[in-house]
Structure formats: structure tokens, C-alpha cells
Backbone as JSON, one array per atom type, in Angstrom:
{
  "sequence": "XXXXXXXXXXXXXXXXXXXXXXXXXXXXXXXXXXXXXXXXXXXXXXXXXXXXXXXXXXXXXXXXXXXXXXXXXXXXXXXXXXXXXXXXXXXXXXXXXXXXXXXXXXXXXXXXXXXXXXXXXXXXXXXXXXXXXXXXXXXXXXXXXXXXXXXXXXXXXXXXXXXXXXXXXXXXXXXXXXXXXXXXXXXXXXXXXXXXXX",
  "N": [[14.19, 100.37, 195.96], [14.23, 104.11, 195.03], [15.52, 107.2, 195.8], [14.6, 110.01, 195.04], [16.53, 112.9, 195.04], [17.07, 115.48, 193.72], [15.66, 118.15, 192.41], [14.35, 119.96, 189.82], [13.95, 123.12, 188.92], [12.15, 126.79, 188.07], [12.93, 129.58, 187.5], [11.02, 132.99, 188.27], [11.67, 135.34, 187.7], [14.69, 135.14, 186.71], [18.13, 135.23, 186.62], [20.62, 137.1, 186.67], [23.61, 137.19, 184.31], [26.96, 138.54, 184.15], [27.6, 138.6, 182.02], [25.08, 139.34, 180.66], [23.11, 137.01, 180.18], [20.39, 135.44, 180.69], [19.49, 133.53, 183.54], [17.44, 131.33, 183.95], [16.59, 127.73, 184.28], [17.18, 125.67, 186.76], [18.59, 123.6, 189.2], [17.96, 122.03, 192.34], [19.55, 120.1, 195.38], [18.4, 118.41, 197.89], [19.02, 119.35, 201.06], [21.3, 118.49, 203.52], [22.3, 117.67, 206.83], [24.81, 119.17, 207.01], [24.86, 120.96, 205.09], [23.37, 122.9, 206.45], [24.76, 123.78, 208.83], [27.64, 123.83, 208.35], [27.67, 126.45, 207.43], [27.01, 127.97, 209.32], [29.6, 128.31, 210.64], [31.08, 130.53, 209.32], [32.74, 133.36, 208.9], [31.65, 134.86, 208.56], [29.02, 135.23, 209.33], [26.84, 135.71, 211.53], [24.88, 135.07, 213.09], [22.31, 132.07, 214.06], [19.82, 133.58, 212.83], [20.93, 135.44, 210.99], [21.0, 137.1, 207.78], [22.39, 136.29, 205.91], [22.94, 133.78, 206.18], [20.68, 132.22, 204.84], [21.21, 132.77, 202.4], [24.66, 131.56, 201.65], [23.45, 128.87, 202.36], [21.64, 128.42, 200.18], [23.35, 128.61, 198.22], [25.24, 126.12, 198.93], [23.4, 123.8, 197.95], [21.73, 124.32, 195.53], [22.38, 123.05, 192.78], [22.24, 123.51, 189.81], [22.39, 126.2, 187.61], [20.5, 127.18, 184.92], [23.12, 127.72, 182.4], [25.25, 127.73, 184.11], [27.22, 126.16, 186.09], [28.37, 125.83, 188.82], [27.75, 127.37, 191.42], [28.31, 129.64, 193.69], [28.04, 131.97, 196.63], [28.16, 134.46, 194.9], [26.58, 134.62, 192.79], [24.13, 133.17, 194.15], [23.41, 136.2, 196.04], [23.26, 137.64, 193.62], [20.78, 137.31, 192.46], [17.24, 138.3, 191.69], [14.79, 139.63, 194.19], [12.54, 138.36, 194.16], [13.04, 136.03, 193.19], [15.16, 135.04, 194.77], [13.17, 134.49, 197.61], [11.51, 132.94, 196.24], [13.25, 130.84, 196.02], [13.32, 130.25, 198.65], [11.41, 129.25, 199.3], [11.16, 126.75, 197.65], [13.25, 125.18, 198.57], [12.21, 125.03, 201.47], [9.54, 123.49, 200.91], [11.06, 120.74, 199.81], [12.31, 120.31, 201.21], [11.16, 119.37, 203.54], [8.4, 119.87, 203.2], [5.84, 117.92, 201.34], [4.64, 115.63, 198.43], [2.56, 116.91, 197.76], [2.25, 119.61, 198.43], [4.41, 120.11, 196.81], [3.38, 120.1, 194.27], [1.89, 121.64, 194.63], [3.22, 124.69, 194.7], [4.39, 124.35, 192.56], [2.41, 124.31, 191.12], [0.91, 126.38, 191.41], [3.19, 128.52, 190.73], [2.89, 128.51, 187.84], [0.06, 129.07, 187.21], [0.03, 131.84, 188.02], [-0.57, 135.12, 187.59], [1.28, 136.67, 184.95], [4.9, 138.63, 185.74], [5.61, 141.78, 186.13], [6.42, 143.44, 183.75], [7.01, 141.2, 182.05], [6.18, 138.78, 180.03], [4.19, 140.35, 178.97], [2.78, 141.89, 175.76], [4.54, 144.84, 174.16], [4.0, 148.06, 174.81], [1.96, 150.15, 173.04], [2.69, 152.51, 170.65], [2.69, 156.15, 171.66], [-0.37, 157.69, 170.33], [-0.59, 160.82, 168.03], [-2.02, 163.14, 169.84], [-5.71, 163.91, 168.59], [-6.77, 167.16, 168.02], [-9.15, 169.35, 168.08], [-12.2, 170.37, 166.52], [-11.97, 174.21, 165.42], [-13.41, 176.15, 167.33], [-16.56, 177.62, 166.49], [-17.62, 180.57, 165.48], [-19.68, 182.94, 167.29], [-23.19, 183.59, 167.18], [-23.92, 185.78, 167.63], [-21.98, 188.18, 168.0], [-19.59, 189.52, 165.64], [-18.21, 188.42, 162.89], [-14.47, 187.58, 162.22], [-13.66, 188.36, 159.68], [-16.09, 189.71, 158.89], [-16.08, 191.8, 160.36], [-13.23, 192.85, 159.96], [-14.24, 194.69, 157.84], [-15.01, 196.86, 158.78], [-13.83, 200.53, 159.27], [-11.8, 202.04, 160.57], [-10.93, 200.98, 162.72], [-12.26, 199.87, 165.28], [-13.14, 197.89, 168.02], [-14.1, 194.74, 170.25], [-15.28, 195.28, 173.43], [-14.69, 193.68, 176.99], [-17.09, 193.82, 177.95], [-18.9, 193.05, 176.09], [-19.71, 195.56, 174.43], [-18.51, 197.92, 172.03], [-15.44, 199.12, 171.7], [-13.75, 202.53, 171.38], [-15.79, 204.24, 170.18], [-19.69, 204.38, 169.5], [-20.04, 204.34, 166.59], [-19.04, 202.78, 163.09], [-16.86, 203.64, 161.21], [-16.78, 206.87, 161.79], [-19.5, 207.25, 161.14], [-23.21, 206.11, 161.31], [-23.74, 203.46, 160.08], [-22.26, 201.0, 158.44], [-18.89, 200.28, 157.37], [-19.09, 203.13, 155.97], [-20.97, 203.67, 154.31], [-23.55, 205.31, 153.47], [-26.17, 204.29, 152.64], [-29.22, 203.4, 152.76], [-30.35, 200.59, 154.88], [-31.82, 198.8, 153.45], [-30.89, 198.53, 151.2], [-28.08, 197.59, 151.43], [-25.32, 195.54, 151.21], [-25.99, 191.77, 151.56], [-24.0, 190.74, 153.07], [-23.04, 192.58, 154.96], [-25.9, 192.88, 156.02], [-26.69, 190.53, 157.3], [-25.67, 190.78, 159.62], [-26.07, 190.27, 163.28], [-28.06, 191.8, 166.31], [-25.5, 193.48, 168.29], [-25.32, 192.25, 171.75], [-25.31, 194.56, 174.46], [-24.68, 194.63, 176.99], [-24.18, 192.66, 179.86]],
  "CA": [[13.49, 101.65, 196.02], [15.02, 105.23, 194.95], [15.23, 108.47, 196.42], [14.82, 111.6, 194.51], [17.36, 113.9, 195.56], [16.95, 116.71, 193.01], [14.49, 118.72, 191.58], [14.32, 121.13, 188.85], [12.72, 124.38, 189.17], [12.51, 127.39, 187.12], [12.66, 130.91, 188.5], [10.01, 133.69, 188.32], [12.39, 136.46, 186.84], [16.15, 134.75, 186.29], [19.65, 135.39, 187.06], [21.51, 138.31, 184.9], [25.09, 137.01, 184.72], [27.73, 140.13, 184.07], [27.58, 139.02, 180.39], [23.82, 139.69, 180.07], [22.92, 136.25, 179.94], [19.27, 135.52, 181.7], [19.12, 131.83, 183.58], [16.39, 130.65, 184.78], [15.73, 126.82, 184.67], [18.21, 125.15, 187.43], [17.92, 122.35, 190.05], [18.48, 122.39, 193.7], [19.15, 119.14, 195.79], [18.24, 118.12, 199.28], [19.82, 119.75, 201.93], [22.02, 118.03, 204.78], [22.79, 118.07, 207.91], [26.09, 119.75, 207.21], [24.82, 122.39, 204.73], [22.91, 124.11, 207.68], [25.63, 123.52, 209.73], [28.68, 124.75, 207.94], [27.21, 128.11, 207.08], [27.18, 128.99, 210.93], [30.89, 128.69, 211.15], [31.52, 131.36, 208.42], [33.02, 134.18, 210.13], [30.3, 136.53, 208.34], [27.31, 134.74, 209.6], [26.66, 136.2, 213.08], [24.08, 134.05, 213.98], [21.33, 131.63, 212.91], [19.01, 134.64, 212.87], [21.53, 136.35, 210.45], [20.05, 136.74, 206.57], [23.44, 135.89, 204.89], [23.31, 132.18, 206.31], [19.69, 131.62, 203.74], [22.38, 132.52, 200.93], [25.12, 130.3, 202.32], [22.6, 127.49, 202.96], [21.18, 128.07, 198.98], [24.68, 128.55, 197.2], [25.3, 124.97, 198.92], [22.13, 123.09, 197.29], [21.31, 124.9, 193.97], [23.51, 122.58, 191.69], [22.6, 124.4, 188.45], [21.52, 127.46, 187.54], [20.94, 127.76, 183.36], [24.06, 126.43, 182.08], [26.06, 128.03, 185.27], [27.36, 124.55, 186.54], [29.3, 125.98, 189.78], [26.83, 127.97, 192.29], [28.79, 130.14, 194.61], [27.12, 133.37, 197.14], [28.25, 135.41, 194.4], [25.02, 133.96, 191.85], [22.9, 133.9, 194.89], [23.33, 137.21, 196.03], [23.28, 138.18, 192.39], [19.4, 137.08, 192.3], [16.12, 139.06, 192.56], [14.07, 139.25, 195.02], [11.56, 137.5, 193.77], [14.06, 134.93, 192.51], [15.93, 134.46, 196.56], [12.08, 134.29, 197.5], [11.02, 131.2, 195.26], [14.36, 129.69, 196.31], [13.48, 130.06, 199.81], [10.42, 128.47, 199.46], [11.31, 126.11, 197.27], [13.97, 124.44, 199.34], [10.97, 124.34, 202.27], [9.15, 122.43, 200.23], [11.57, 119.76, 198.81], [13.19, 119.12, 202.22], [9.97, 119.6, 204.66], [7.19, 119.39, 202.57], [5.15, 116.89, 200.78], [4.41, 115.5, 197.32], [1.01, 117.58, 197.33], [2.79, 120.58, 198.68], [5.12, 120.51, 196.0], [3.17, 120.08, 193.11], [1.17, 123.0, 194.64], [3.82, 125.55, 194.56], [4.58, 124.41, 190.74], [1.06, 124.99, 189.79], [0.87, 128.47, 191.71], [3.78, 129.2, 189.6], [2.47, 127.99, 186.39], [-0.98, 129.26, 187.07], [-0.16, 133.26, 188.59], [-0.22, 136.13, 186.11], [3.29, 137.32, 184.75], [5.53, 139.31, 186.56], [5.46, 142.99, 185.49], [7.93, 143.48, 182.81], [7.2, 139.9, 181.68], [4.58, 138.43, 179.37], [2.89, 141.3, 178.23], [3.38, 142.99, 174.51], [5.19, 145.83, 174.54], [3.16, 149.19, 174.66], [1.67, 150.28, 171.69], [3.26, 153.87, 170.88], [1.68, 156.85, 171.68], [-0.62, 158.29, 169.32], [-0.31, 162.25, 168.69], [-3.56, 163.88, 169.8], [-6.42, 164.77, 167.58], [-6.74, 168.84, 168.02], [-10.64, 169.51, 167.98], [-12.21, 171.51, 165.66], [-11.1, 175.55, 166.18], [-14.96, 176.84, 167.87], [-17.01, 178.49, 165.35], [-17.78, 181.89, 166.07], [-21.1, 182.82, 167.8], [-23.75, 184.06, 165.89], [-23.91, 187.19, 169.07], [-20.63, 188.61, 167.52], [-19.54, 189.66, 164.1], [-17.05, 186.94, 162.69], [-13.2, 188.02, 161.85], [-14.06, 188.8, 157.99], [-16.99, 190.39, 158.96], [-15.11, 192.7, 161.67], [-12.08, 193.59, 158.56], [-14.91, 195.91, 157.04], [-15.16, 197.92, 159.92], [-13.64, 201.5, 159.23], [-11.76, 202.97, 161.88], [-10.47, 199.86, 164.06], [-13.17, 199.64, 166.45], [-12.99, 196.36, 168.34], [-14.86, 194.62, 171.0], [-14.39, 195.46, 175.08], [-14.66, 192.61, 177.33], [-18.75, 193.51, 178.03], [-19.83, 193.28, 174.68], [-19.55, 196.79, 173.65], [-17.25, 198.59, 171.06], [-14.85, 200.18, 171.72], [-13.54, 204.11, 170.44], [-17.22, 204.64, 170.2], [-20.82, 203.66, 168.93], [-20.42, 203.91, 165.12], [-18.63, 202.31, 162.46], [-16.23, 204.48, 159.96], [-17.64, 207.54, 161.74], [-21.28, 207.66, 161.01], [-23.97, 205.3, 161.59], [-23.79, 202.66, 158.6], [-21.08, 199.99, 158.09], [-17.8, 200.96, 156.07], [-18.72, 204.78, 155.97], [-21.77, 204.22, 153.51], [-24.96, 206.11, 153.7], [-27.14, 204.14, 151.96], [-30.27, 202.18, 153.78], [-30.39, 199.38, 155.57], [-32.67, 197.61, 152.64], [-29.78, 198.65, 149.79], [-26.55, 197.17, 151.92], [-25.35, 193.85, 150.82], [-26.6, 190.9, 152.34], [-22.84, 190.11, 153.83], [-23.17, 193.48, 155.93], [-26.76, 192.88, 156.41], [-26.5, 189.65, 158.23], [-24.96, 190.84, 161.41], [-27.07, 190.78, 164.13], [-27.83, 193.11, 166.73], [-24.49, 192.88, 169.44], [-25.51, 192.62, 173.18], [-24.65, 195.6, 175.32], [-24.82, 194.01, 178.47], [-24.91, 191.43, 180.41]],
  "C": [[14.52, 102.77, 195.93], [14.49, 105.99, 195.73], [15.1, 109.5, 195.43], [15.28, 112.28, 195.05], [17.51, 115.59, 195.2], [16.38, 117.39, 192.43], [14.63, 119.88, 190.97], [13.21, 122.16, 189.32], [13.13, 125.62, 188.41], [12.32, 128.83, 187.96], [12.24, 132.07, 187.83], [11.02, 135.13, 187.14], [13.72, 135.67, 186.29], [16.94, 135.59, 186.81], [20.08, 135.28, 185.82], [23.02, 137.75, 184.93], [25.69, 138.23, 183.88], [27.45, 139.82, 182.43], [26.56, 139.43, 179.48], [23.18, 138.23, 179.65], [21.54, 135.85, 180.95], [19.61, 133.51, 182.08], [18.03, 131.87, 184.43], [15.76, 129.19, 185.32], [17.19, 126.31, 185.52], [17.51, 123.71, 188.22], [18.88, 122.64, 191.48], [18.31, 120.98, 194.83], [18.68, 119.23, 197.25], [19.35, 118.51, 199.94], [20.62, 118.54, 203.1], [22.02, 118.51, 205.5], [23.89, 119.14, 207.88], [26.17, 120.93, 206.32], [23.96, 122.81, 205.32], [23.86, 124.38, 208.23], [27.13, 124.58, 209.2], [28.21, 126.01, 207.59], [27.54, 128.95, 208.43], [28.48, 129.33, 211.03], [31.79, 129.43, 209.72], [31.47, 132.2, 209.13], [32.02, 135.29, 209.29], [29.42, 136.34, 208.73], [27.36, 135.34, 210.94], [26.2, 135.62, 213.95], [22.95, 133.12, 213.54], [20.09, 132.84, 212.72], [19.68, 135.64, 211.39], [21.61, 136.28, 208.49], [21.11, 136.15, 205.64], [23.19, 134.41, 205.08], [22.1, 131.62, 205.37], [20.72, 131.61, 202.56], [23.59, 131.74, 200.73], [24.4, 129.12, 202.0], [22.48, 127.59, 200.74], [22.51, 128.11, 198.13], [25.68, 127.02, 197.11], [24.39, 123.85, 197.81], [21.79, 123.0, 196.04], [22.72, 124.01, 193.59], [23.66, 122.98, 190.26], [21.77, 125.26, 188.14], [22.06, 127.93, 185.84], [22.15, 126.97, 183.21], [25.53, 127.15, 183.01], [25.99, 126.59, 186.29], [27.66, 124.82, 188.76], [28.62, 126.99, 190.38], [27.84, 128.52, 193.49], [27.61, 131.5, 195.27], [27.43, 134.1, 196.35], [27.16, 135.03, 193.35], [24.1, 134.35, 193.04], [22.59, 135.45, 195.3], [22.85, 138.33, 194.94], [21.51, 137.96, 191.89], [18.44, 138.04, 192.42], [15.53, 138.56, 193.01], [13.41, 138.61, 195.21], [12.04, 136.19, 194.06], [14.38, 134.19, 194.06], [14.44, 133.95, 197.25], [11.64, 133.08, 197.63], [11.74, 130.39, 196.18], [14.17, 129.24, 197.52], [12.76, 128.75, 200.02], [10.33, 127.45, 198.54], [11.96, 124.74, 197.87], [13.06, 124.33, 200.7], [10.22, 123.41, 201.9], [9.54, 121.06, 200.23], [12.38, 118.96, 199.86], [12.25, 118.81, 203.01], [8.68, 119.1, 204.24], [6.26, 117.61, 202.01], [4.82, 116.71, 199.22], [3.03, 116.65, 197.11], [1.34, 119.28, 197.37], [3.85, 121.18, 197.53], [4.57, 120.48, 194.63], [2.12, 121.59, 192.84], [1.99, 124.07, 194.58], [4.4, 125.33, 192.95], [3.52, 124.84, 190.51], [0.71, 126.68, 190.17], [1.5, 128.93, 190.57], [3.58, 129.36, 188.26], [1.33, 128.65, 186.17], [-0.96, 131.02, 187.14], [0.31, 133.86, 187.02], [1.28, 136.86, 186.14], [3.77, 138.16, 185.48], [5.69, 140.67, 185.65], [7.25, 143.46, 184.74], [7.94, 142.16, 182.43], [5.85, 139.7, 180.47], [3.34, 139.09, 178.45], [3.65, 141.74, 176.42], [3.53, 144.11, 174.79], [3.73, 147.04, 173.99], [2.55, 149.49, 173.65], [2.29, 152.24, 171.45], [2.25, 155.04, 171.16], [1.25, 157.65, 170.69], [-0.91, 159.63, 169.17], [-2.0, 162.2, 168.54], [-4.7, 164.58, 168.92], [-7.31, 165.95, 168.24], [-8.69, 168.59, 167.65], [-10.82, 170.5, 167.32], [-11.94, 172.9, 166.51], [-13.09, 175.71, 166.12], [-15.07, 177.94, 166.81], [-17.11, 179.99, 166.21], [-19.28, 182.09, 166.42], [-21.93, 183.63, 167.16], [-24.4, 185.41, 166.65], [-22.95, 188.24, 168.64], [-20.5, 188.8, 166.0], [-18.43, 188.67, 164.05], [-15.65, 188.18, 162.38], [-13.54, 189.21, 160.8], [-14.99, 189.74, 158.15], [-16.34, 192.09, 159.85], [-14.09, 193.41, 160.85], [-13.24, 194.56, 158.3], [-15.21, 196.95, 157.59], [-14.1, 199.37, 159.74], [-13.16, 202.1, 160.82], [-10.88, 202.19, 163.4], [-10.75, 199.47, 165.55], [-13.07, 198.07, 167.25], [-13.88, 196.3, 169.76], [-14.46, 195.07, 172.43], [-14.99, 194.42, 175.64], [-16.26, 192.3, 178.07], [-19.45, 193.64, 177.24], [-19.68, 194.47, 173.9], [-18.22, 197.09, 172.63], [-16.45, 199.55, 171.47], [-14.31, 201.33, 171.03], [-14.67, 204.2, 169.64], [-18.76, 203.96, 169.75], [-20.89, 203.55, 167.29], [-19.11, 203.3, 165.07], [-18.03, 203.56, 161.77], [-16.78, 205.91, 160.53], [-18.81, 208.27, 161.69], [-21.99, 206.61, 161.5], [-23.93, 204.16, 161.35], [-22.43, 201.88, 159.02], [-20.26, 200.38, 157.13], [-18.23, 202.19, 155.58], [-19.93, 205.05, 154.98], [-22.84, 204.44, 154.4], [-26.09, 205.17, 153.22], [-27.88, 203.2, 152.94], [-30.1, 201.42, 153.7], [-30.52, 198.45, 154.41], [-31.64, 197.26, 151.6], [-28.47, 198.08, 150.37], [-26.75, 195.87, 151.32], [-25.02, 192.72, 152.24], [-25.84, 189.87, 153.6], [-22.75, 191.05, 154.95], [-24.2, 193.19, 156.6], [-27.42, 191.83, 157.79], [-26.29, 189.55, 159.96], [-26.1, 191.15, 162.03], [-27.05, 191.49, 164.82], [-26.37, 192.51, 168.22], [-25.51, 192.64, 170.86], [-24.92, 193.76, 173.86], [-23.94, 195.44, 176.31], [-24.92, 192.9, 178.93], [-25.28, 191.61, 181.7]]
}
């Protein structure tokens, strides 16, 4: 009868090495007695309470990480969060756990949705804004064009009325002519009556 001693596992984000190199699939064996043990008598550990001795304890175990053969606290440390995490609970598992226990923390992993910044297609760019038509003019008001024929440079005030007085060009009439209402052309004639008031 064998033992299985080592198990592969793949990690949630990876480990950046300085050259820009991502690893992620490694293997991490069964712990000992003596990698709990030696970690305590590292003069940085303080105490078993003290968070450096989990990185200690995993820089022992992890035997490969990607094609990084040689696992020192400078890789672990070098991990994200996520990543130290997994590992924690990975190595619970594989020394503590159970076959059912461990096949359940593979399928979590296998089954949960990607990690943000993972998995997805990249954005789609943004597209420039389509400008809405420019608002017609109200049919209460004379239009622009209509407003040019005006004599005199009368313009509106902000309650409807005209301002620098009640006519047009001086007199009564539109553009300074005299002639009746019925005889104007049908581009003058159009305008309706303004509002005074509101």
C-alpha cells in the first residue's frame, strides 16, 4: 500500500516573479512534525500566534511553484492574498482533511466565477455619444430667419415681449412696409401672434 504525499494545486490569481513571469500550477507536500516546529525557533517568529510562522510553515511544504523548483519566504510572501489564502486552506485540507473534503475545495475552485481581472473580455471601448437633435423652435416665437427681417434689432425679453418697443422697423408692419396684411408674403405672414404674458 502507498501513501500520497503530494498534491498539485493551482492558484486562484498566481505568483508574479520580478521577471513578469505568472505561476500558478505547483504542488505542496504533507507537512511534518518538524515543519511546524522549526518555524517557532526563527528568531522573527514571536510566537505561535505570530502571522509570519503560516509563511515559514508554507515556504517549507510548497515544493513547486510553476517552474520555480526552490520555494523560499521570499515567493511566499511574494503571493496574493487570495493566493496565501488558498494555500492556507489548502494545506488544512491535505494534512487534516479528508478525501471528500478535498475534492470539495477543487470543485469550489473549478466551479466559482473568475476573479475580477480574470476571465472576462476586455471592455468594449467607449462609444462617443450621439448629440440629440438641436430643439426645433416653437411655433409661439418667430424662428432665427424669421427674426433677421426684423428692422431695427428688436429682440425678445425674457417674458415674451419685445424689446426697444412694440413695432417692427418703426411702424406697425414687418420690415418697414405699409402694405396689408392680405398683400405680405406668406413667409412674413406665417408668424403667429407672440404671447405677452404669462
Amino acid at each position: 500500500m502507498s501513501l500520497q504525499t503530494s498534491y498539485p494545486f493551482v492558484l486562484p490569481r498566481g505568483y508574479v516573479d520580478a521577471a513578469g513571469r505568472l505561476h500558478k500550477e505547483g504542488r505542496m507536500r504533507l507537512a511534518t512534525a518538524r515543519d511546524e516546529l522549526e518555524p517557532l525557533r526563527d528568531p522573527t517568529v514571536s510566537g505561535p500566534d505570530d502571522p509570519r510562522l503560516t509563511v515559514l510553515v508554507l515556504a517549507r511544504v510548497v515544493e513547486k511553484l510553476g517552474t520555480i523548483e526552490l520555494i523560499s519566504s521570499h515567493e511566499i510572501e511574494g503571493l496574493f492574498a487570495i493566493d496565501l489564502a488558498f494555500l492556507q486552506d489548502f494545506y488544512g485540507v491535505i494534512n487534516f482533511g479528508n478525501q471528500e473534503e478535498y475534492e470539495q475545495l477543487l470543485r469550489a475552485q473549478a466551479e466559482g466565477p473568475p476573479l475580477l481581472g480574470q476571465g472576462r473580455p476586455a471592455a468594449a471601448p467607449p462609444q462617443a455619444p450621439v448629440l440629440a437633435e438641436p430643439p426645433q423652435p416653437s411655433r409661439e416665437y418667430a424662428t432665427a430667419e424669421q427674426a433677421s427681417s426684423f428692422e431695427g434689432g428688436d429682440s425678445f425679453d425674457a417674458d415674451g415681449s419685445f424689446g426697444g418697443g412694440s413695432s417692427f422697423g418703426g411702424g406697425n408692419s414687418f420690415g418697414g412696409s405699409a402694405e396689408p396684411a392680405e398683400q405680405q408674403s406668406p413667409r412674413r405672414g406665417s408668424i403667429e401672434e407672440i404671447p405677452r404674458g404669462k
